[in-house]
PLY file of the C-alpha trace (Angstrom):
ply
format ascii 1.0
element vertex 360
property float x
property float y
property float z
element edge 359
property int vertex1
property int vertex2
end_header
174.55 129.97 21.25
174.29 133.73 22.42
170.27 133.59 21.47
170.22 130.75 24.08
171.89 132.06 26.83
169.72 135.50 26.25
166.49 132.66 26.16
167.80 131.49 29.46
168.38 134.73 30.98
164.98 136.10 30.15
163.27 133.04 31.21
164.88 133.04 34.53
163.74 136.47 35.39
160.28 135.91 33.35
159.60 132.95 36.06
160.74 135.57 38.96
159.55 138.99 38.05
156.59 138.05 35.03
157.92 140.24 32.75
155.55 138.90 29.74
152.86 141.02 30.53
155.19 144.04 30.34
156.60 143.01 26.93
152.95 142.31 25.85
152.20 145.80 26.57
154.61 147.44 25.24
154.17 145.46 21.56
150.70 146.37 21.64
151.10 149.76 23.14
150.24 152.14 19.82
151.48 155.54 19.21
149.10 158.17 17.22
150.59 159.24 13.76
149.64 162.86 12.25
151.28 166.56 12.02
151.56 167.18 15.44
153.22 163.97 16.37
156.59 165.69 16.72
155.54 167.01 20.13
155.46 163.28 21.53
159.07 163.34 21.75
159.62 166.31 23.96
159.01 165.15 27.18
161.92 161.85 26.33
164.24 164.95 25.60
163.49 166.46 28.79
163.57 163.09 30.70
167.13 162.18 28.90
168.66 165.25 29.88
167.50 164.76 33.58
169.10 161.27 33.36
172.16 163.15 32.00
172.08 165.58 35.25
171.85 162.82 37.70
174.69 161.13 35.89
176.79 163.79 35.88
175.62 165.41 39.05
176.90 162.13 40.84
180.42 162.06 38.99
180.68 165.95 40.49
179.81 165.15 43.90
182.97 162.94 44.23
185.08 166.16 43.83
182.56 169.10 45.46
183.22 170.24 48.59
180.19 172.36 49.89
181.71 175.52 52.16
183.30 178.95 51.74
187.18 178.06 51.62
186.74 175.02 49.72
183.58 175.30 46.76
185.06 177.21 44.39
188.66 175.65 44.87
187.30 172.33 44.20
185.49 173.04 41.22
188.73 174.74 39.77
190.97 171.37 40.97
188.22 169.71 38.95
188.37 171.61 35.72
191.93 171.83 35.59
193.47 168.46 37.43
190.75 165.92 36.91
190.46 164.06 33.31
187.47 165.75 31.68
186.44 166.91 34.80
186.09 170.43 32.59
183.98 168.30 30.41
181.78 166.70 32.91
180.88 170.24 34.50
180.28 171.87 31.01
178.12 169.07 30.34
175.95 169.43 33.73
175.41 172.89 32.97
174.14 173.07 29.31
172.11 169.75 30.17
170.68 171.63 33.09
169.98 174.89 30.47
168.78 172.13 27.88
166.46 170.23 30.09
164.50 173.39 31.28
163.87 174.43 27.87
162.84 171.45 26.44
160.61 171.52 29.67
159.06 174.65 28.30
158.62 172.98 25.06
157.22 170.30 26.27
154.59 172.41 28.42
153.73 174.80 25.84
153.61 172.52 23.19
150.76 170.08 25.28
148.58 173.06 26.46
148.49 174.32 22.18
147.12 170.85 21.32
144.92 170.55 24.39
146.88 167.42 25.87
145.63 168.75 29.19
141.34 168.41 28.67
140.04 165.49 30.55
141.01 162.78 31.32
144.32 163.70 31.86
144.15 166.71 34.18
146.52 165.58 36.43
149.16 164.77 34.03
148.95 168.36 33.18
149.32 168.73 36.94
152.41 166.62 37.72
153.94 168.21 34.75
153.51 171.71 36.01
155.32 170.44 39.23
157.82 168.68 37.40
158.97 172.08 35.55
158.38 173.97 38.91
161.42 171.51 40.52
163.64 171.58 37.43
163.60 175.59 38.15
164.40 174.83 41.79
167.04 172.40 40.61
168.44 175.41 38.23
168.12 178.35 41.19
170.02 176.06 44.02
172.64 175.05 42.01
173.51 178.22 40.52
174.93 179.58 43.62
177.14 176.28 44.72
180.27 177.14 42.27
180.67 180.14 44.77
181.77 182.54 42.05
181.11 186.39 41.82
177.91 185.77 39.59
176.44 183.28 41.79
176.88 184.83 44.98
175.17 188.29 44.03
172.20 186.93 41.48
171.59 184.49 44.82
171.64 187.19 46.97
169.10 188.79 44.76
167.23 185.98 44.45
166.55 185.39 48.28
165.47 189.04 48.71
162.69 189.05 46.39
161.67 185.29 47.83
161.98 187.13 51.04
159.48 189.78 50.17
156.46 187.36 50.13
154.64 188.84 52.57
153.79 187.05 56.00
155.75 183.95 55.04
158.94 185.46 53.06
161.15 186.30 55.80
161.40 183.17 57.30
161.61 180.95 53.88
164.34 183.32 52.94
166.36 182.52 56.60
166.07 179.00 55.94
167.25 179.39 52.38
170.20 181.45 53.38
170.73 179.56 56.95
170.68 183.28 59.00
170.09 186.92 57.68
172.54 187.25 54.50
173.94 184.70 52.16
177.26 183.01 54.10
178.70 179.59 54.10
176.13 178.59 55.80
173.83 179.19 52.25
175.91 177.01 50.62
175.48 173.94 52.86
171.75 174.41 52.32
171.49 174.73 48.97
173.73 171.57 48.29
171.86 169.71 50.66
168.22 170.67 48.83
169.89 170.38 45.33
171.66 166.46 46.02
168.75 165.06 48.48
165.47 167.13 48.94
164.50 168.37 45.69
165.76 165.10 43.65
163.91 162.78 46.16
160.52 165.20 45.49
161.17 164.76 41.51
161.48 161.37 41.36
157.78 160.74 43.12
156.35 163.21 40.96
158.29 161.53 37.93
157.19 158.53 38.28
153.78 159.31 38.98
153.85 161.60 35.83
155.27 158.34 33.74
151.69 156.44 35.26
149.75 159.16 33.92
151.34 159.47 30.90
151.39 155.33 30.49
147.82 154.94 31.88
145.94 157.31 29.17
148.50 156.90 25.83
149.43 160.05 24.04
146.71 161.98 23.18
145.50 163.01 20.12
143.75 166.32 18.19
140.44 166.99 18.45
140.11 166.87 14.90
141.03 163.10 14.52
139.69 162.02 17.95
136.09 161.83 16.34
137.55 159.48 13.32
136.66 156.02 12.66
139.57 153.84 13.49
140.30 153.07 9.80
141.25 156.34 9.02
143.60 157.13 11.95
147.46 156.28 11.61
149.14 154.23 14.63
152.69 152.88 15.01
153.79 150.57 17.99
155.28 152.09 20.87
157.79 149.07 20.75
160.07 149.17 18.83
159.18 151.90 16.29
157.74 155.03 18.24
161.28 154.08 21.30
163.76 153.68 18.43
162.75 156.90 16.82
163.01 158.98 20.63
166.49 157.28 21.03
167.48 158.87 17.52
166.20 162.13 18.78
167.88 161.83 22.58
171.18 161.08 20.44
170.64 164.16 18.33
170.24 165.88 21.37
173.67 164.68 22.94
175.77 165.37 19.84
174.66 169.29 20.11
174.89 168.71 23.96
178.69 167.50 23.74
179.30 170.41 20.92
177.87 173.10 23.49
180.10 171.73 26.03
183.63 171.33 24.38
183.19 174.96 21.99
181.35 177.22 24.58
182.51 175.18 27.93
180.68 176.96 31.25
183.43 179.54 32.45
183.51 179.23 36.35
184.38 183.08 37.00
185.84 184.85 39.95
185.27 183.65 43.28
182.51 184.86 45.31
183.76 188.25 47.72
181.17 188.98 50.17
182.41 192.17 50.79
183.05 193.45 46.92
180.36 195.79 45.65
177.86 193.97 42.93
179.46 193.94 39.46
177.42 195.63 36.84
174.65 194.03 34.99
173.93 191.25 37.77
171.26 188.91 35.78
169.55 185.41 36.69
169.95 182.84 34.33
167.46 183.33 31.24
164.77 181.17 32.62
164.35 183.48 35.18
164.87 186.87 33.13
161.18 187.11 32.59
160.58 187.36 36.20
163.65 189.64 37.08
162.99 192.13 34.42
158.70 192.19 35.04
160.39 193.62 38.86
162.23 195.83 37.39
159.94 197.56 35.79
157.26 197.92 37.92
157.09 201.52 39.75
158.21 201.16 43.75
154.40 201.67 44.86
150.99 200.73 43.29
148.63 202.52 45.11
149.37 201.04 48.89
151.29 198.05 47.68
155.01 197.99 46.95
155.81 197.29 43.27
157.86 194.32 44.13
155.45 192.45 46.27
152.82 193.21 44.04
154.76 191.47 41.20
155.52 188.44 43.38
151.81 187.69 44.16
151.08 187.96 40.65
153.21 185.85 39.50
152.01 183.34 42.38
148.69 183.60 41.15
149.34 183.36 37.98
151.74 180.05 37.84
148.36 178.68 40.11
146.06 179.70 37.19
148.29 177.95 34.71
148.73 174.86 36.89
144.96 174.65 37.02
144.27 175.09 33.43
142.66 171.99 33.03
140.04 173.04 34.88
139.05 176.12 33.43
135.74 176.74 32.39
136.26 178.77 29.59
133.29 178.11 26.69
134.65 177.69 22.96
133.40 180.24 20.32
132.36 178.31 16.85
133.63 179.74 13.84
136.77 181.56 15.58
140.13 180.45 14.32
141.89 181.31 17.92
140.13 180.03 20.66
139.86 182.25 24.44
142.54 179.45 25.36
144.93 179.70 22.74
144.88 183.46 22.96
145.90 183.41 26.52
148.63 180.88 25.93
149.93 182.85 23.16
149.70 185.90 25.21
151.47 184.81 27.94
154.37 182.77 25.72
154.82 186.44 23.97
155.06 187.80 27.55
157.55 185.73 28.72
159.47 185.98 25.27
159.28 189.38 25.06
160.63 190.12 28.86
163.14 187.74 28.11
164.69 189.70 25.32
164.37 193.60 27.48
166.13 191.83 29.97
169.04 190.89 28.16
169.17 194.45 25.40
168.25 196.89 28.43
0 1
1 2
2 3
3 4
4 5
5 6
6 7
7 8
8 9
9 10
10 11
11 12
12 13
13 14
14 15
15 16
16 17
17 18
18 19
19 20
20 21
21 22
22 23
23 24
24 25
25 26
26 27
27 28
28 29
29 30
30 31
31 32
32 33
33 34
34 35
35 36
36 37
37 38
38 39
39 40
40 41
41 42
42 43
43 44
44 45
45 46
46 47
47 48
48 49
49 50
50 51
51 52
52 53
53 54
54 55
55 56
56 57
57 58
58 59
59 60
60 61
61 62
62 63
63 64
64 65
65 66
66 67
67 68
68 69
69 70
70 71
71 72
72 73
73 74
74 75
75 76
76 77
77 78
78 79
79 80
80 81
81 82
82 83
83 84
84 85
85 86
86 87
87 88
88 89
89 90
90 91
91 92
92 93
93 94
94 95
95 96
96 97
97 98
98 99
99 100
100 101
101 102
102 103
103 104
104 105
105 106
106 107
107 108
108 109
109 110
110 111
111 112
112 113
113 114
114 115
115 116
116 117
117 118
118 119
119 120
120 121
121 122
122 123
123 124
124 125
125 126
126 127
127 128
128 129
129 130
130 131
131 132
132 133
133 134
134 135
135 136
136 137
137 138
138 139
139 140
140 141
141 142
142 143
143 144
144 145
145 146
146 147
147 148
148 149
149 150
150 151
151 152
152 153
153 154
154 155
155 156
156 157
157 158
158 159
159 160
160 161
161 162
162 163
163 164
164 165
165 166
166 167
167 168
168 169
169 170
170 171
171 172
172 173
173 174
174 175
175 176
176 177
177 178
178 179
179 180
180 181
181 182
182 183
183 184
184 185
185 186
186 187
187 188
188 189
189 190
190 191
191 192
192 193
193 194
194 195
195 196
196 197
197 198
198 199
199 200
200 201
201 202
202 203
203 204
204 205
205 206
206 207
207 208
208 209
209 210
210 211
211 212
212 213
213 214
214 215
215 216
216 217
217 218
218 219
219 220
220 221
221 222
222 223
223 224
224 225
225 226
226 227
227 228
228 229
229 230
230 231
231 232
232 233
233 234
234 235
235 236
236 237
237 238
238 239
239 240
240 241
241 242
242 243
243 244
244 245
245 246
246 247
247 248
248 249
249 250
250 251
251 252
252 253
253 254
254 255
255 256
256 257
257 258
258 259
259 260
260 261
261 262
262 263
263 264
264 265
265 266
266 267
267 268
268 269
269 270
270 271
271 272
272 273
273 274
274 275
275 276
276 277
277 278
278 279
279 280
280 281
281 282
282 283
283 284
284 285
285 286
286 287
287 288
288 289
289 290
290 291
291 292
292 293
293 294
294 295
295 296
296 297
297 298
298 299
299 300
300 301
301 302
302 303
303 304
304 305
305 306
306 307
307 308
308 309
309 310
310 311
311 312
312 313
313 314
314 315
315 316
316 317
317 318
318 319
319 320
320 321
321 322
322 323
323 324
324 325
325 326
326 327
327 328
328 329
329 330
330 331
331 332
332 333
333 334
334 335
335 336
336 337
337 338
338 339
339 340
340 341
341 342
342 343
343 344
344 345
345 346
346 347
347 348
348 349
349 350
350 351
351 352
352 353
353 354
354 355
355 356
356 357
357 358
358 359
């Protein structure tokens, strides 16, 4: 009886929308199997957990209230009046911490098996914007709990966007909404985190998703050149979906355990006046950035330090966004490639300022 109904249901809409070809092409849509095949299911993570932001970002608009007398307030009403409203905002921020790293993963783990080389260039692309949002996402809604931490790293933040030369100043006066970081901050970061940035990610999303569906999943150079007999496939559909949703439910368990044991403390509320507490940091994704600043001397030759450091790091997230167009000539007979060098070089870089940044 139920199998009928179903029948009836999916022949309605198969009449309407022709949703045969779609099932077609997912049952016939194959999946490469070998050792690196574990890196397929990084992107899903990363999509599930931006599925998981929307979701909750929506359930936490209902109780937000952008401004200076009422952000903060609001966000406490929610943790302590609202059912699980603690839970819901624990859960936005680890998924938000989550997502970004698996983003990383995700990036890191497609430019060590070459997922980037032609014909797939702008998937690489897309990607590269798609990671450049989620830290957008992360830096816009760090400052809209209002809190002590917030405030200052925000404040911090701004300045060094504002020390872009020729176009810094005025990006960082429409970030903040005047000279220094107000109320008037907070109204536009909410607005770019709930309507600007989300509307940006979803075209690039889904015309990362095309890419992605258009070529298939790549495979290593070492099979590529196989006969077909001696490569390993499983269907997308079911086999290669059920085992992602296995994974995106592994994910959630250690998401919800994050969330209820180490719940995201909302902290003291934001005093523009109060001196900066001690030890002001951005969140980790950032540290790699915050602490290569630090370091640098105030003047290299007629430059200052800090600008210096913000055009190389311009250039340098350029040069990685192009990498699929480098023209960098393989060396027969070396075990690490010129590429692989540089992306192990610059993922012990970032690792490696990540860690100063937190011990000094």
């Amino acid at each position: 009886m139920k199998r009928n109904i179903f029948k009836k249901v999916y022949d309605w809409l198969d009449e309407r929308y022709d949703l045969t070809p779609l099932i077609e092409f997912g049952k016939h849509k194959k999946v490469p199997v070998h050792e690196h095949t574990i890196w397929y299911y990084m992107g899903g993570v990363t999509l599930f957990l931006f599925l998981i932001q929307a979701f909750t970002g929506i359930l936490l608009s209902m109780y937000y209230q952008p401004g200076p007398d009422s952000s903060y307030e609001s966000l406490r009403f929610l943790l302590t009046k609202v059912r699980f409203g603690w839970l819901i905002r624990s859960i936005h921020s680890w998924s938000a911490n989550l997502m970004i790293f698996f983003a990383f993963v995700h990036m890191f783990s497609t430019f060590f098996t070459r997922a980037y080389k032609k014909p797939r260039e702008l998937t690489w692309v897309s990607g590269f914007i798609l990671l450049s949002l989620a830290l957008a996402f992360g830096f816009s809604g760090y400052l809209l709990p209002w809190n002590e931490l917030a405030f200052f790293a925000t404040k911090v933040g701004t300045e060094i966007v504002g020390a872009v030369p020729i176009v810094g100043p005025i990006i960082m006066k429409v970030l903040r909404g005047g000279s220094d970081v107000t109320g008037a901050t907070i109204y536009r970061f909410y607005a770019i985190h709930i309507t600007l940035l989300p509307a940006i990610f979803m075209l690039v999303l889904a015309l990362h998703l095309v890419f992605v569906q258009k070529h298939g999943m790549s495979e290593p150079e070492h099979l590529a050149n196989l006969p077909e007999s001696k490569k390993k496939y499983i269907p997308f559909f079911p086999n290669f979906l059920l085992r992602d949703l296995i994974l995106w439910l592994i994910v959630f368990d250690i998401l919800v355990f994050l969330a209820v044991y180490y719940p995201w403390e909302l902290g003291l509320k934001a005093d523009p006046f109060a001196p900066a507490p001690a030890g002001i940091r951005p969140e980790w994704y950032f540290m790699f950035m915050f602490q290569t600043l630090k370091l640098l001397p105030g003047h290299v030759l007629f430059i200052e330090g800090e600008v210096l450091g913000i055009l190389l790091f311009m250039v340098g997230g350029l040069a990685w966004m192009l990498v699929p167009f480098w023209a960098l000539k393989e060396r027969p007979g070396r075990r690490i490639q010129p590429m692989e060098f540089i992306g192990v070089a610059v993922l012990v870089y970032i690792g490696v300022m990540t860690i100063l940044g937190y011990v000094l």
